[in-house]
N, C-alpha and C positions, 0 to 999 in steps of 0.2 A: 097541833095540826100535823098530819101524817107531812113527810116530804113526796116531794113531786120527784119524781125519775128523772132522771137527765134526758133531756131530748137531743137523738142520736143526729138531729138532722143539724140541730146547732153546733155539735160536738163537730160535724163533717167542714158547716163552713168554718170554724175557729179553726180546724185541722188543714185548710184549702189551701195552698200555696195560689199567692197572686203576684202580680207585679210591683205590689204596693208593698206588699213582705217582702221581695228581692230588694227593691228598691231602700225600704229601710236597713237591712244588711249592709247594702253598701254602705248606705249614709254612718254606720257605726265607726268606717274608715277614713272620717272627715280628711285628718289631715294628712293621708297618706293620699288620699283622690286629690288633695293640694298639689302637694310635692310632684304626683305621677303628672297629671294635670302641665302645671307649669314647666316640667321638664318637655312634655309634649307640644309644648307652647314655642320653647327653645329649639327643639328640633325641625320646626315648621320654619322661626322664623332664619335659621341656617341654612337650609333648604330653597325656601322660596327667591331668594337674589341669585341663585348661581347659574342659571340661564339666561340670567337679564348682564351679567357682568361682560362677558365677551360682546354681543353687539353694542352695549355702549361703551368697549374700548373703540369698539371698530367703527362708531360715527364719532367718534369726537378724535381718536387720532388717525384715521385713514379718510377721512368724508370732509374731517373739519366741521361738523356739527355741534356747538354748543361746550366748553369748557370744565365745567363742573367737576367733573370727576379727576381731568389734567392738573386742576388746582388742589385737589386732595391728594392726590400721588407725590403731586412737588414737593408737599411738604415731608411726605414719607424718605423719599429717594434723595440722595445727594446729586449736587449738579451735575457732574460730571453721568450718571445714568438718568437721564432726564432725556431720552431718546425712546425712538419705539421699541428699541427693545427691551430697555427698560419699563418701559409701562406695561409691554407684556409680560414679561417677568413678571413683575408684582402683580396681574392681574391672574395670572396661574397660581401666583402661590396663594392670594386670596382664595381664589376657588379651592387649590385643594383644602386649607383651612376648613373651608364652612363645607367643603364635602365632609372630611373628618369628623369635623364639630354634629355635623347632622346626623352620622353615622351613630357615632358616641351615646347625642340626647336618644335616638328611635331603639340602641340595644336599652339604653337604661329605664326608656319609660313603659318597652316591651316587657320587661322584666318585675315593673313593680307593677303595672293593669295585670302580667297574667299570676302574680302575688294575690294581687285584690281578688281575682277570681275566683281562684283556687279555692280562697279563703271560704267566701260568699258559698261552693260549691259544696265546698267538706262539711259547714256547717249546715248545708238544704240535705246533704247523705248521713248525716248524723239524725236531722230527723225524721227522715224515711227509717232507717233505722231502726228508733225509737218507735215508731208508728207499726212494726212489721210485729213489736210485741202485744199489739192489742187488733188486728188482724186476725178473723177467725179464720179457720181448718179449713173450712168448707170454701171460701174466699181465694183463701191461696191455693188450695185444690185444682180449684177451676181456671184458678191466673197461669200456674202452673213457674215450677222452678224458673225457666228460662226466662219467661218475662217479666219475672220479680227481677231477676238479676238484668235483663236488659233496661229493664227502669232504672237503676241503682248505677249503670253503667256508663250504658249507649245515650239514653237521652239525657243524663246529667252531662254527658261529655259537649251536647251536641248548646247545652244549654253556658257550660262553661265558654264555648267559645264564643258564643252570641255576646253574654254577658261583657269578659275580655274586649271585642273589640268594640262595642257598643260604647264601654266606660276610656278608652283607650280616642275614639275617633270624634264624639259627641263633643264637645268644648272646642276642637281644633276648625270640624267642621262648620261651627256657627263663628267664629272671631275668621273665619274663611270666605264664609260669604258675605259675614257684614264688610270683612274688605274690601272683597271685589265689588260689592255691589258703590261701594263710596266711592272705589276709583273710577269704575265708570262712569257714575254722578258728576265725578269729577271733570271728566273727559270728556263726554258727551250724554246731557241727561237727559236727553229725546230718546237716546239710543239705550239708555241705560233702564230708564220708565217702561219700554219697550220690552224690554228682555224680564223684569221683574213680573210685567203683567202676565208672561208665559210661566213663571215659575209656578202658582200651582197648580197648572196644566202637569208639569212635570212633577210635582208630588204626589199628585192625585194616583198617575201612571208610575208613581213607587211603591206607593203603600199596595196598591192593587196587584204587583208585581211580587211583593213582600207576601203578599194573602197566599198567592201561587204558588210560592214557593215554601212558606210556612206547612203549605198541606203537602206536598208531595215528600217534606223533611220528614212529616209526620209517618208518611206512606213508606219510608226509605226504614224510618226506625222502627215501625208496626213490621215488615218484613226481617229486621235484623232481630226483632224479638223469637219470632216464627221460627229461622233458624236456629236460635239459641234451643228453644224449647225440644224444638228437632233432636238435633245434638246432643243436650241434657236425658231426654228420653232414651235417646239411641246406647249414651254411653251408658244409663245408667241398665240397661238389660242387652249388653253385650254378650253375656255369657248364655242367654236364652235364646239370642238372634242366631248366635253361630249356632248353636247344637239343633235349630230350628232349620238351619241353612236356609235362614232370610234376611241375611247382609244385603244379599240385590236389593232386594224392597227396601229396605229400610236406609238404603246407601245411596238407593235411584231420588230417595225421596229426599235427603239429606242434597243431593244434588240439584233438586228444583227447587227446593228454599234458595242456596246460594244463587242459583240462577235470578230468581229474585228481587236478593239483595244488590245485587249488579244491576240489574233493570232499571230500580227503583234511583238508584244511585246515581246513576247515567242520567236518567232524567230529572232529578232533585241539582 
């Protein structure tokens, strides 16, 4: 039996970058999305007491409200600093601790999510790449230089950062709200039942917010492409422009791309 030709359209979605392909990239990083993960875990939870340590120094040793914490420092402190100002003392130097400490975990988890990245990205530009070699003439013709390389660039850039903080704030953010949401249960669950039943009122008004701004990103890098091509075209017949004496033209217009790209920007 003859063979059947490949069909170009299957070839296009096997070739299709999705979410579900990003998505597995990552997951290649198991145990480094561990490690970044659980360091970002530690920096949260260094972070999250240091606002709360100063008023309950100041209800339990200036107000007299409840002991708790006066019982943890005694054992820290020797008698003789067992005063207010010894409790502030130690209530500073606890704070600047977990500020440091906080500091520390958010350079180091910054450092391996925009690792993961990177990674995730160079391996999505490798196969653009790859893909530019079976790319017909007539294709990249019409795409033109600059938006071959604004793809390869601009919007992998725009996609590594999404990625980055996506992978970087998604774990913190849900062990964040299932906190909050228990202490309030805890506190008051009328109030807290109350506030839950709003939240996908305010999801709803994200994701739709996300949609808006996803297009105008798009809007922001469709014009940074424009320019690019601008540019690419301009330089590449500079020597015809000058002897043409239509730098103006060519320089004016070169100036409303950038204009543009600022507009787009401004408002993205």
């Amino acid at each position: 039996m003859p063979e059947r030709p490949p069909d170009p359209s299957a070839s296009r979605r096997i070739d299709r970058l999705s979410w579900a392909e990003i998505r597995r990239l990552a997951l290649k990083h198991k145990k480094a999305l561990w490690i970044a993960n659980g360091v970002a875990v530690l920096a949260t939870l260094c972070s999250v007491p240091i606002p709360l340590l100063l008023p309950l120094l100041v209800d339990e040793v200036l107000l007299g409200h409840g002991d708790a914490a006066l019982k943890v420092m005694n054992h820290a402190l020797p008698t003789a600093w067992q005063s207010a100002a010894g409790y502030i003392g130690l209530m500073l130097l606890a704070t600047l601790t977990l500020r440091c400490g906080a500091l520390l975990f958010n350079v180091v988890q910054a450092r391996l999510f925009a690792r993961l990245a990177k990674d995730i990205v160079y391996r999505i530009r490798i196969r653009l790449i790859e893909r530019l070699k079976r790319i017909s003439l007539g294709e990249y013709e019409s795409l033109g230089s600059g938006t071959v390389a604004a793809h390869l660039v601009t919007d992998l850039d725009t996609l590594d950062k999404f990625i980055g903080e996506t992978l970087s704030r998604f774990l913190v953010a849900m062990l964040t709200l299932v906190g909050t949401a228990g202490i309030l249960v805890w506190m008051h669950w009328e109030l807290a039942l109350l506030i839950l039943l709003f939240n996908p009122l305010v999801i709803y008004a994200t994701v739709q917010l996300g949609k808006r701004v996803k297009h105008l990103k798009k809007l922001e890098n469709d014009s940074t492409s424009r320019f690019t091509q601008a540019l690419t075209e301009t330089l590449d017949a500079i020597q015809e422009v000058r002897a043409g004496n239509r730098q103006g033209y060519f320089l004016g217009r070169l100036g409303m791309r950038a204009k543009e790209v600022r507009d787009y920007a401004v408002n993205s």
